[in-house]
VOBA-1610 file (N, C-alpha, C; in pm, whole numbers, padded with zeros to 5 digits, always signed):
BEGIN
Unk-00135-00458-10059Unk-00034-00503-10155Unk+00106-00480-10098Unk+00095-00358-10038Unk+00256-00309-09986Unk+00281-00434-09824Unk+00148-00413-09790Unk+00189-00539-09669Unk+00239-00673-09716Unk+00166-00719-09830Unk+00180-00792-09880Unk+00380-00852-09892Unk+00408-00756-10036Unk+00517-00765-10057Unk+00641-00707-09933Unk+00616-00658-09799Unk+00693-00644-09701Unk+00693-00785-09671Unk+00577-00873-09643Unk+00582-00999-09589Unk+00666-01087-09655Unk+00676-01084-09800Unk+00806-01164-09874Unk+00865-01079-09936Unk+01019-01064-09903Unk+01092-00956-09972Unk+01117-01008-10085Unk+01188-01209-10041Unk+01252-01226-10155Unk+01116-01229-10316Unk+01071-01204-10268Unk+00963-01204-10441Unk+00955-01086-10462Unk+00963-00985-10395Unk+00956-00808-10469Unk+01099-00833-10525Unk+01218-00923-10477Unk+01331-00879-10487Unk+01340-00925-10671Unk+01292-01063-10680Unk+01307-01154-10838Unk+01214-01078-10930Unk+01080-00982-10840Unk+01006-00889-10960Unk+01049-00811-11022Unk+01201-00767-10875Unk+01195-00628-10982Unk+01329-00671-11040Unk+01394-00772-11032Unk+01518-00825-11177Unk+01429-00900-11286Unk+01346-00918-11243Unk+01276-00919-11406Unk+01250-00861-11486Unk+01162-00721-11440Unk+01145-00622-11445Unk+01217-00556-11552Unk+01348-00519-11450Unk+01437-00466-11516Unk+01524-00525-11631Unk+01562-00652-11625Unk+01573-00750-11744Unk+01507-00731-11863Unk+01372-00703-11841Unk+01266-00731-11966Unk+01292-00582-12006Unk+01302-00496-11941Unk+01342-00337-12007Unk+01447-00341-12091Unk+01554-00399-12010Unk+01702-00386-12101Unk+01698-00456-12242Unk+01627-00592-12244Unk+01637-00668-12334Unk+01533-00584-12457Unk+01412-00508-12377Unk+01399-00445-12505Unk+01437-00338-12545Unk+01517-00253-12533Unk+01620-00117-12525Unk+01736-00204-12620Unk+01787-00343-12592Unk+01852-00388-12701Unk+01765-00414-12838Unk+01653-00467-12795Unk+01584-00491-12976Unk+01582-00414-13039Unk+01542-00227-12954Unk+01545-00138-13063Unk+01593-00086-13095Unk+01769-00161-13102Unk+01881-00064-13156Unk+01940-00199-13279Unk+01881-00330-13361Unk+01862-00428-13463Unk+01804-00317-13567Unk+01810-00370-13677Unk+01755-00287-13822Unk+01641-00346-13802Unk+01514-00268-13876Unk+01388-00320-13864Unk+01376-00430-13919Unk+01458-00436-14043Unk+01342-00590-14062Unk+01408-00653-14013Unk+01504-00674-13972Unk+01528-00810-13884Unk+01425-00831-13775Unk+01379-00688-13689Unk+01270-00644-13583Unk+01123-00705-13678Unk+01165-00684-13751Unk+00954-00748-13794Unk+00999-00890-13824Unk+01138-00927-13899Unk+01107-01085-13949Unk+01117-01144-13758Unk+01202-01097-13683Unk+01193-01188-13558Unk+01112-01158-13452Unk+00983-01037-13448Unk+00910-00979-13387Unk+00812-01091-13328Unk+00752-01152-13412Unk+00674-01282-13380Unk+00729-01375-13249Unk+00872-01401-13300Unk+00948-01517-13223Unk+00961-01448-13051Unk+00972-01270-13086Unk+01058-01196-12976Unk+00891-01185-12847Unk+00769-01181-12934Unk+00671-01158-12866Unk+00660-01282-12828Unk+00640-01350-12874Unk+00654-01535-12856Unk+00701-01537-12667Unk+00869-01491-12745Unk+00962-01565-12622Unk+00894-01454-12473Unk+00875-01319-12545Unk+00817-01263-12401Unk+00721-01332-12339Unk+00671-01323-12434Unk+00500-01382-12339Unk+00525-01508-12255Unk+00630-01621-12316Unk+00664-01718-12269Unk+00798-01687-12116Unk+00855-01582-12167Unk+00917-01574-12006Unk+00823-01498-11875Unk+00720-01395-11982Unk+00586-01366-11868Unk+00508-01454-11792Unk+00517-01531-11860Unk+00442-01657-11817Unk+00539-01754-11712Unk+00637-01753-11722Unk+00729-01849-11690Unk+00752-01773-11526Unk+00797-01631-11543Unk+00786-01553-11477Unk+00657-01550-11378Unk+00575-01555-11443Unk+00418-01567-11313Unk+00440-01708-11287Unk+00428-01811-11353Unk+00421-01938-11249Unk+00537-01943-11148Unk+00672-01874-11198Unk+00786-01857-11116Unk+00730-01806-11019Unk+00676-01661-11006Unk+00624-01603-10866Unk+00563-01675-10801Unk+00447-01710-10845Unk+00346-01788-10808Unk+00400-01896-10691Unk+00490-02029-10792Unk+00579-02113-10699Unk+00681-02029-10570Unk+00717-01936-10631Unk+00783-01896-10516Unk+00722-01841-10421Unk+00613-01740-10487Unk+00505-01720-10355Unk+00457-01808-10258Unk+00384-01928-10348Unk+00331-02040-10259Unk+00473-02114-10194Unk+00568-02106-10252Unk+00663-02170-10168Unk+00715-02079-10039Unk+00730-01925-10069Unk+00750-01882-09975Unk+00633-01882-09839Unk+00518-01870-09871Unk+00393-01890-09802Unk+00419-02050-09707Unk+00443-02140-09780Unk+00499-02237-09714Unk+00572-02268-09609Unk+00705-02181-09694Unk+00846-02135-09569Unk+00756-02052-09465Unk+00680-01946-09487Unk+00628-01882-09374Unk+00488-01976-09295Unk+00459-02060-09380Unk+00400-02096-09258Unk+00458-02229-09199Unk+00495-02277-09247Unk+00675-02384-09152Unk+00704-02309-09074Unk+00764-02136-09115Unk+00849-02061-08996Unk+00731-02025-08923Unk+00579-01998-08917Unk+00516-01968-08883Unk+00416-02106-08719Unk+00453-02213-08830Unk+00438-02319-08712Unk+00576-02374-08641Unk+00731-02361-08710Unk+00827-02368-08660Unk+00840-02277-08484Unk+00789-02106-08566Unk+00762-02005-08461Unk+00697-02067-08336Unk+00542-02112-08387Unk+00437-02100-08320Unk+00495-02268-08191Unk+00539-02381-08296Unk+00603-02473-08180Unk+00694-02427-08075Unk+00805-02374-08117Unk+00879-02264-08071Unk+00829-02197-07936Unk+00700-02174-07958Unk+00642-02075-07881Unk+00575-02125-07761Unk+00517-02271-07828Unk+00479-02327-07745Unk+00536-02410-07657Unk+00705-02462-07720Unk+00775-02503-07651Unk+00801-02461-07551Unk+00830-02330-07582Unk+00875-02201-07478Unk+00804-02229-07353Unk+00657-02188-07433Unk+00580-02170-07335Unk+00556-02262-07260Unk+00580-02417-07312Unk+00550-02569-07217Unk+00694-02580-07181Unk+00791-02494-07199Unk+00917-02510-07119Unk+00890-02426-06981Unk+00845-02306-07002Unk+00829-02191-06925Unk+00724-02255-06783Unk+00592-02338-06858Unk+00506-02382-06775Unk+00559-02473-06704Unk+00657-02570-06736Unk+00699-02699-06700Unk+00853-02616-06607Unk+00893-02527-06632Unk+00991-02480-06557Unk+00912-02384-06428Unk+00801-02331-06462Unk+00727-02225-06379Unk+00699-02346-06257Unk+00622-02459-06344Unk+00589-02590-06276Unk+00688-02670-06185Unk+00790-02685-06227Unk+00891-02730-06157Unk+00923-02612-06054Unk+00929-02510-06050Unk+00947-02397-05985Unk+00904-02421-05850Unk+00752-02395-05896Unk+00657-02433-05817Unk+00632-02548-05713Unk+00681-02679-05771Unk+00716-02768-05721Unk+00828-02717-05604Unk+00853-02704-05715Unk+01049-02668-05581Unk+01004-02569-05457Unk+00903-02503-05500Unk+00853-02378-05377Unk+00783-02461-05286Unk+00661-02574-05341Unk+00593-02601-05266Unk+00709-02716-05178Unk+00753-02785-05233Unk+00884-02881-05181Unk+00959-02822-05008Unk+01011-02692-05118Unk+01063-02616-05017Unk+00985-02561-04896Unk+00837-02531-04949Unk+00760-02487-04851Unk+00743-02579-04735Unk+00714-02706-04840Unk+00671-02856-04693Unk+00813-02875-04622Unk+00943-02788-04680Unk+01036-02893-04588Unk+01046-02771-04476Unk+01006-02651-04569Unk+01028-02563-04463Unk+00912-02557-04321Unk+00834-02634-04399Unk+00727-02621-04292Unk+00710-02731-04189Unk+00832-02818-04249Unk+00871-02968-04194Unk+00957-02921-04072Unk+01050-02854-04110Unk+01147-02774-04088Unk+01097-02700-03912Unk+00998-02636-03961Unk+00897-02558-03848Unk+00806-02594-03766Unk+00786-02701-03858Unk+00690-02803-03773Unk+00811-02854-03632Unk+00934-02909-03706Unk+00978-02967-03642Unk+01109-02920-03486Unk+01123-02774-03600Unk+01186-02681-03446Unk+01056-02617-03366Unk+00958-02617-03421Unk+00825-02577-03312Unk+00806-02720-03194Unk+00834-02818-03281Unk+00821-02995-03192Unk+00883-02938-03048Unk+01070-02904-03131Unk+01163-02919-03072Unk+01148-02829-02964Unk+01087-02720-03015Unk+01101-02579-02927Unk+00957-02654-02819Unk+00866-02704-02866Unk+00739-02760-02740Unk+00812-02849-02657Unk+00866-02940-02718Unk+00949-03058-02625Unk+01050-02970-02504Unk+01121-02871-02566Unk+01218-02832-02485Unk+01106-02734-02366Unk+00994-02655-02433Unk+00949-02587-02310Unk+00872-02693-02242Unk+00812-02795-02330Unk+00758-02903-02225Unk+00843-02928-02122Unk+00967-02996-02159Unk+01060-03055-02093Unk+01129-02941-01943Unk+01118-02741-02048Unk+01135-02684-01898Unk+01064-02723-01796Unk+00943-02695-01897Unk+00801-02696-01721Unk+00834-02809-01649Unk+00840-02937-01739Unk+00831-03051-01666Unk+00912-03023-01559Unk+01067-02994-01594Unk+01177-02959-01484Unk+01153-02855-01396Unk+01092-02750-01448Unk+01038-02643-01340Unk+00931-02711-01225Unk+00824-02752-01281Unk+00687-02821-01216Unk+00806-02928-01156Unk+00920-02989-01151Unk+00976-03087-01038Unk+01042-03002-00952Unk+01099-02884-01011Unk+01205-02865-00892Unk+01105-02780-00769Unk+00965-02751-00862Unk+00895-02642-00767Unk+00826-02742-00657Unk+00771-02871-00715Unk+00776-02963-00648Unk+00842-02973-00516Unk+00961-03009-00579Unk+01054-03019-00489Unk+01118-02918-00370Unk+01092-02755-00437Unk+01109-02680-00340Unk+01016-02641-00242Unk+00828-02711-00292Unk+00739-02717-00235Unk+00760-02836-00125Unk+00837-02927-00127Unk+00828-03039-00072Unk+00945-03016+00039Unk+01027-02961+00012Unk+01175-02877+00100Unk+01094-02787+00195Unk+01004-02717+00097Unk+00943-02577+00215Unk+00857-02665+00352Unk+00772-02808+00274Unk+00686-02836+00358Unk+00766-02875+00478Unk+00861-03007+00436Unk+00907-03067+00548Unk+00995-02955+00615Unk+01069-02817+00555Unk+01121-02740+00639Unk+00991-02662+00772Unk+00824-02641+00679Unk+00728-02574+00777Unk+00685-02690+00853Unk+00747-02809+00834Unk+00703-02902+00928Unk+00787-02889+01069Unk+00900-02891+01056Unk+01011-02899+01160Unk+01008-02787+01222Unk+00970-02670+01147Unk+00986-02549+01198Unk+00850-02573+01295Unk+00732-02588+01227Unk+00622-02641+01305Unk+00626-02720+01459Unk+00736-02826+01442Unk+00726-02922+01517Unk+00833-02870+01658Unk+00933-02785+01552Unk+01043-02720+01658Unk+00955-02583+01746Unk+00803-02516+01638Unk+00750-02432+01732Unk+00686-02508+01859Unk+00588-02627+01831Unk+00508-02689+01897Unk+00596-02732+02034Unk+00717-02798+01992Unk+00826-02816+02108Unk+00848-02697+02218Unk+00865-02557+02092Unk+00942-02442+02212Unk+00815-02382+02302Unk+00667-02404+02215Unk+00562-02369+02268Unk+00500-02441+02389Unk+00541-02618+02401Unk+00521-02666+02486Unk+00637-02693+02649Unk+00754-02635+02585Unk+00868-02600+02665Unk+00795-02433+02766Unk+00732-02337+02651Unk+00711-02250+02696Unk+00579-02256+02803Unk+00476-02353+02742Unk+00353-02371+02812Unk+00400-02442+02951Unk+00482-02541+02962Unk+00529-02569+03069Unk+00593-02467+03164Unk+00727-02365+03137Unk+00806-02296+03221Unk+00677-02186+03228Unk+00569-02144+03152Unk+00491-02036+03204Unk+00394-02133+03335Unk+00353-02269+03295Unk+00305-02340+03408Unk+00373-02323+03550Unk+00488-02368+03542Unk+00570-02377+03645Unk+00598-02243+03702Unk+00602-02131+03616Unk+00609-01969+03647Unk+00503-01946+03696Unk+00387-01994+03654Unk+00219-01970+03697Unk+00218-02039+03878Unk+00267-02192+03854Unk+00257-02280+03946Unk+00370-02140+04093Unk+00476-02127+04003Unk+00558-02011+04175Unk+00489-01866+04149Unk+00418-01847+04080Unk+00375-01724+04083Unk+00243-01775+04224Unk+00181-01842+04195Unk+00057-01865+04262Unk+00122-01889+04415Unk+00234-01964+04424Unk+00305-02068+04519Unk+00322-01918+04606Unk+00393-01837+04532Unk+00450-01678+04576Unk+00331-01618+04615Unk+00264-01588+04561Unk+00174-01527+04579Unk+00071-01541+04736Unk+00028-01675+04738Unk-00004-01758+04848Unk+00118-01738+04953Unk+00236-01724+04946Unk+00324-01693+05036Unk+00332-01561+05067Unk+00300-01460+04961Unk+00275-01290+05013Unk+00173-01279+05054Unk+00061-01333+04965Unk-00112-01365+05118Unk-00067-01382+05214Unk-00048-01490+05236Unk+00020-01531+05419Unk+00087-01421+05492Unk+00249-01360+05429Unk+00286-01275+05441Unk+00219-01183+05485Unk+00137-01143+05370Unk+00063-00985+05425Unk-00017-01019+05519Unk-00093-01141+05525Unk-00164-01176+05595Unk-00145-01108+05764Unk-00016-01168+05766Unk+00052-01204+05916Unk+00061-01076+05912Unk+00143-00982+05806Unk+00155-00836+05845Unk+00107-00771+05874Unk-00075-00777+05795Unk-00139-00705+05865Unk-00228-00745+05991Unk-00247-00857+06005Unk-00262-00907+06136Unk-00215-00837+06224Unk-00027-00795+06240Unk+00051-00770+06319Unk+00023-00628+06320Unk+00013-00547+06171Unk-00019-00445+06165Unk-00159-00379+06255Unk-00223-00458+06199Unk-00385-00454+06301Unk-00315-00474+06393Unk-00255-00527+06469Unk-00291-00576+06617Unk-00144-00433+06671Unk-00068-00419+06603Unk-00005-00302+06675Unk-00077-00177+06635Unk-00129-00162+06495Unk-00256-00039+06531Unk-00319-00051+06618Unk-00389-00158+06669Unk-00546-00157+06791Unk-00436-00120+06900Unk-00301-00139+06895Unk-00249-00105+07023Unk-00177+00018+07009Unk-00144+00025+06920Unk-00104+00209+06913Unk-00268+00257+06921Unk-00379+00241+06870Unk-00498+00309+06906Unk-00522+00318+07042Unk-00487+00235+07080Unk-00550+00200+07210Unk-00512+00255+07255Unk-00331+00223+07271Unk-00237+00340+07324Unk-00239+00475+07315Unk-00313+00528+07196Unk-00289+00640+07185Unk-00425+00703+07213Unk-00540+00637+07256Unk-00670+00653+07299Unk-00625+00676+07461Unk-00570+00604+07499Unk-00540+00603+07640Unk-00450+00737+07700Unk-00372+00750+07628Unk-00315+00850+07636Unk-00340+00996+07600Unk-00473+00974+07515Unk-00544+01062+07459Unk-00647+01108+07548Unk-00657+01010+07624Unk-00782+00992+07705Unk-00675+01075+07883Unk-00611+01044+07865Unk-00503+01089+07978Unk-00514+01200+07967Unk-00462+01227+07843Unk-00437+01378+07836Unk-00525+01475+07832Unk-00666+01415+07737Unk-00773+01500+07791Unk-00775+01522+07900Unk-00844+01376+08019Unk-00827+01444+08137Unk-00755+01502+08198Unk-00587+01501+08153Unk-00543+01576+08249Unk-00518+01711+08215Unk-00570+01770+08063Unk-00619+01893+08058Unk-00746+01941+08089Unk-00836+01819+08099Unk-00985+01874+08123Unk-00945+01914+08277Unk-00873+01832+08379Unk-00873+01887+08508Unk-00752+02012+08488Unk-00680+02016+08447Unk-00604+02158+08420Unk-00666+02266+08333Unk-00784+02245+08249Unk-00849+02353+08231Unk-00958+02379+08364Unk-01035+02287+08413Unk-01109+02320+08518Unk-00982+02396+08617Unk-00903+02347+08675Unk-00796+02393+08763Unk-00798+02557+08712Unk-00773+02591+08590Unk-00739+02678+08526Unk-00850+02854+08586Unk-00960+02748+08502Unk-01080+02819+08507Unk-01135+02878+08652Unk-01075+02741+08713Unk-01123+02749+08876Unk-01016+02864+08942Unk-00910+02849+08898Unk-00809+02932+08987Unk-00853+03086+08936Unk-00874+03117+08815Unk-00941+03236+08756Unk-01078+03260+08865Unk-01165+03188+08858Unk-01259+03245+08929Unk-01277+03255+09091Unk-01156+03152+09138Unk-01148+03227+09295Unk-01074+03335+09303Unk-00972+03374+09240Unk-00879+03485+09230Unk-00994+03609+09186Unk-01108+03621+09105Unk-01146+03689+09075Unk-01260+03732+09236Unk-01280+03608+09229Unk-01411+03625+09394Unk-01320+03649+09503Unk-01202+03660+09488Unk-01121+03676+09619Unk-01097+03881+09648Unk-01122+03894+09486Unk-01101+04033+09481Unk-01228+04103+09436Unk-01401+04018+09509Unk-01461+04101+09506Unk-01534+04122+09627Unk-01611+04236+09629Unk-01668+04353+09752Unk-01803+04328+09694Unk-01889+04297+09815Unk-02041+04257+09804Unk-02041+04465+09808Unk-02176+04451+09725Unk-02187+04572+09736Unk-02305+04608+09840Unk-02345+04720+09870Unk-02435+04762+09982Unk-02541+04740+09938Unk-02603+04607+09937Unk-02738+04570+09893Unk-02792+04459+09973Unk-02948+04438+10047Unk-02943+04356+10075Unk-03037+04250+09994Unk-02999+04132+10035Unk-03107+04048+09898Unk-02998+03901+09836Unk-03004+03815+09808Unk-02956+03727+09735Unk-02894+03800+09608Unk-02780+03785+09600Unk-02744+03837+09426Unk-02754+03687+09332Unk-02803+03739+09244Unk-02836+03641+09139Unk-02665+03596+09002Unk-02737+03487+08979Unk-02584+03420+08871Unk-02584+03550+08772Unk-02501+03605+08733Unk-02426+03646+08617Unk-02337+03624+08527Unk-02377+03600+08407Unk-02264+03547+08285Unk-02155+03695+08254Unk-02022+03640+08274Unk-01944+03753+08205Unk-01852+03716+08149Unk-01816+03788+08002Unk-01731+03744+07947Unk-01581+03808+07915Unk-01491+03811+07948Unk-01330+03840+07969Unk-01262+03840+07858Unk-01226+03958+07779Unk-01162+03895+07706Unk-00978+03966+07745Unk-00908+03859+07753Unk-00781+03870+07798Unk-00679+03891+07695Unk-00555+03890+07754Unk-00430+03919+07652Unk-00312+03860+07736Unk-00217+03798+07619Unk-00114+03717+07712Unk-00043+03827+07827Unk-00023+03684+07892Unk-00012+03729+08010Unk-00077+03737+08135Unk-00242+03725+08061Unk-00341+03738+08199Unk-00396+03888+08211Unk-00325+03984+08082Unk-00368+04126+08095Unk-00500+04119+08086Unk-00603+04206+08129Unk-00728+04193+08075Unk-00738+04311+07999Unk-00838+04268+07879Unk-00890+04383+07768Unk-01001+04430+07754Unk-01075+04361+07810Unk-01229+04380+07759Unk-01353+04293+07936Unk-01406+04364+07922Unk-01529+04249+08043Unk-01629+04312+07958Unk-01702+04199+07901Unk-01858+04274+07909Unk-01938+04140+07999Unk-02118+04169+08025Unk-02195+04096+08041Unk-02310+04015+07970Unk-02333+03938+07985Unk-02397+03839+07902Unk-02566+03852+07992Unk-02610+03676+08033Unk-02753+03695+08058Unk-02697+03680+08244Unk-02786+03823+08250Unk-02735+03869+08459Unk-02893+03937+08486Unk-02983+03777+08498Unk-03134+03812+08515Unk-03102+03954+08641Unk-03149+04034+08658Unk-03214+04102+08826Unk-03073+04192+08847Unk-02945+04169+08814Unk-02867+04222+08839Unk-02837+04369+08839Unk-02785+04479+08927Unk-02816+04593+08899Unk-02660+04622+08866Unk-02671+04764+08857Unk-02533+04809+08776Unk-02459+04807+08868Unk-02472+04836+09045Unk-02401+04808+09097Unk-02347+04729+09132Unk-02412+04591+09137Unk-02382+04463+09130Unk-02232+04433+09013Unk-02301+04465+08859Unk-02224+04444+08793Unk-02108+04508+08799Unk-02092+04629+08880Unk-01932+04761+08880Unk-01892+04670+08946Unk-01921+04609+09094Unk-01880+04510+09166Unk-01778+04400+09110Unk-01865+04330+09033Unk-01788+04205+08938Unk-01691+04268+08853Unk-01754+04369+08755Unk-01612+04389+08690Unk-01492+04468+08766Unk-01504+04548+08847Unk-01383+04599+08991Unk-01339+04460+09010Unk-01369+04367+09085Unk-01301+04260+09091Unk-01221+04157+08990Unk-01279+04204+08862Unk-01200+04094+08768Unk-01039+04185+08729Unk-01067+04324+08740Unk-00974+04431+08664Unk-00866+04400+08824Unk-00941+04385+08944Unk-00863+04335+09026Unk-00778+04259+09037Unk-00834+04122+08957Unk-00740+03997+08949Unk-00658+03995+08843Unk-00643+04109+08792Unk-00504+04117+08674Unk-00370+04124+08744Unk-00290+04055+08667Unk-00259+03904+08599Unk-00377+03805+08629Unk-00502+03774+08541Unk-00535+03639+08565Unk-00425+03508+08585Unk-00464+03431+08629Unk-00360+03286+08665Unk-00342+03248+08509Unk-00179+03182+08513Unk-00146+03120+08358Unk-00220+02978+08387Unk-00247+02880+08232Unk-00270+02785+08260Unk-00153+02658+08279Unk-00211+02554+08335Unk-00103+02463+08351Unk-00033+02406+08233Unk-00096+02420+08129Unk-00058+02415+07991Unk-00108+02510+07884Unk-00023+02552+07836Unk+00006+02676+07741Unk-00142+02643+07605Unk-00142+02573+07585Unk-00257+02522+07452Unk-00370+02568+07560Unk-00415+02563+07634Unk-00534+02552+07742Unk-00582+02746+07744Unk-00491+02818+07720Unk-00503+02996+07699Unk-00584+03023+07648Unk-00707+03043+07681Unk-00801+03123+07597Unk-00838+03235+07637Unk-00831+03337+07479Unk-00830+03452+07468Unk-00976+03541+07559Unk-01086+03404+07517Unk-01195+03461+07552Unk-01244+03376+07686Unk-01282+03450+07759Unk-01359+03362+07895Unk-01514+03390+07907Unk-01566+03220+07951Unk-01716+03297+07959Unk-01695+03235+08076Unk-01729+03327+08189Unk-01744+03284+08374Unk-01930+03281+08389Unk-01918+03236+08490Unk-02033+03241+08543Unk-02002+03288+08715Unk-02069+03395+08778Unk-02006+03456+08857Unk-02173+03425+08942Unk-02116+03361+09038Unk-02234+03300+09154Unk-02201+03331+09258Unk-02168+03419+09342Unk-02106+03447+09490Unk-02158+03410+09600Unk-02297+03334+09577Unk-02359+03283+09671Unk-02370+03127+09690Unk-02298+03052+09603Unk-02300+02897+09603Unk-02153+02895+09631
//
């Protein structure tokens, strides 16, 4: 009931001036003399009942009229609402539109600086892939020339090493010859310095072999010149003796070697005579001095 009458004020508002109306008006009846109150009591219940009544269909209409107004304001609201809401959708919608709009131009947009941005790196490479080309094509014909300028300096070089080969060999064949002849000449003045010096070698032997015989010989007549046969009679036999001397011809030493048959007097004999021949004879050449002598002492040949 209380929800009720919150939902329409204006009808609690006309209940309660009725209300209060119908109080006052009877607070006036009961201050009339009675019988006027009983002769017009009829008319006074009459007119109540008739403004009670007048009064409820009044509510009533105004209820249902206000019920009306509320549901007018209630579908006024509810269009309202839906306007809203088909404004809201149709603006959300348009929104949306505008996003997706914006999205395709932006994506038009991206599509078309991505084009721009492929075209332009296309367009680097393309220019890169020419100039590399091109610096491939610079390098070749430069490794060509360089090629062609090696092949040149290589066949400049294969030639002057030819021609270096050709006087190396040319030279060479000329120091063969050269040495050739040199040692030819060489040989042939060695065989003659050999020869020469064989000959002279050969000279000189002999003429120390006869100056050592001379030597040897003058030693052993000087020695037989100063010896005394001793008192024996009989052949005396060969005796080896050996001298050993000291410059000068001093003698140091005599012993005897192989003196088949020989007796001691024999041998006092030989060595008296050698100690005799001191100074032995010098030789005719100084190298020819030997320290040691082996004689052979034959007094009978």
């Amino acid at each position: 009931m209380i929800s009720e009458l919150r939902r329409y004020p204006r009808a609690l508002l006309l209940s309660v001036l009725f209300h209060a109306g119908l109080l006052t008006l009877m607070f006036v009846s009961m201050n009339f003399d009675e019988p006027e109150k009983l002769v017009k009591q009829g008319e006074r219940v009459k007119t109540v009942k008739a403004k009670v009544i007048d009064q409820q269909q009044l509510e009533a209409s105004q209820k249902k009229k206000q019920q009306q107004l509320d549901t007018e304001k209630r579908k006024k609201e509810e269009a309202r609402r839906k306007a809203a809401e088909k404004k809201k959708k149709q603006t959300e919608a348009k929104k949306k539109k505008q996003a997706e709009v914006k999205k395709k131009e932006n994506q038009k947009k991206k599509k078309l600086a991505e084009d721009k941005k492929k075209k332009l790196a296309e367009a680097e490479k393309k220019k890169k892939l020419e100039e590399e080309a091109k610096q491939k094509k610079l390098a070749e014909v430069k490794h060509q020339k360089e090629a062609e300028k090696l092949k040149a300096e290589e066949l400049i070089k294969a030639e002057e090493k030819k021609q270096a080969e050709e006087k190396r060999i040319a030279d060479e064949k000329k120091k063969d010859e050269a040495d050739k002849r040199r040692l030819a000449e060489e040989d042939q003045k060695r065989k003659q310095e050999e020869l020469k010096s064989q000959l002279e070698s050969e000279e000189s032997q002999r003429k120390l072999s006869a100056l050592r015989d001379a030597y040897r010989l003058a030693i052993k007549q000087k020695i037989e010149r100063n010896w005394r046969r001793p008192q024996e009679s009989g052949k005396m036999p060969d005796c080896e003796v050996r001298v050993l001397q000291g410059p000068g011809g001093i003698i140091l030493d005599v012993t005897f070697g192989d003196c088949p048959g020989g007796t001691n007097t024999y041998r006092a004999s030989i060595e008296n005579a050698i100690y005799k021949a001191e100074p032995l004879p010098r030789p005719g050449d100084p190298t020819l001095f030997e320290r040691e002598l082996k004689l052979l002492f034959n007094p009978d040949k």
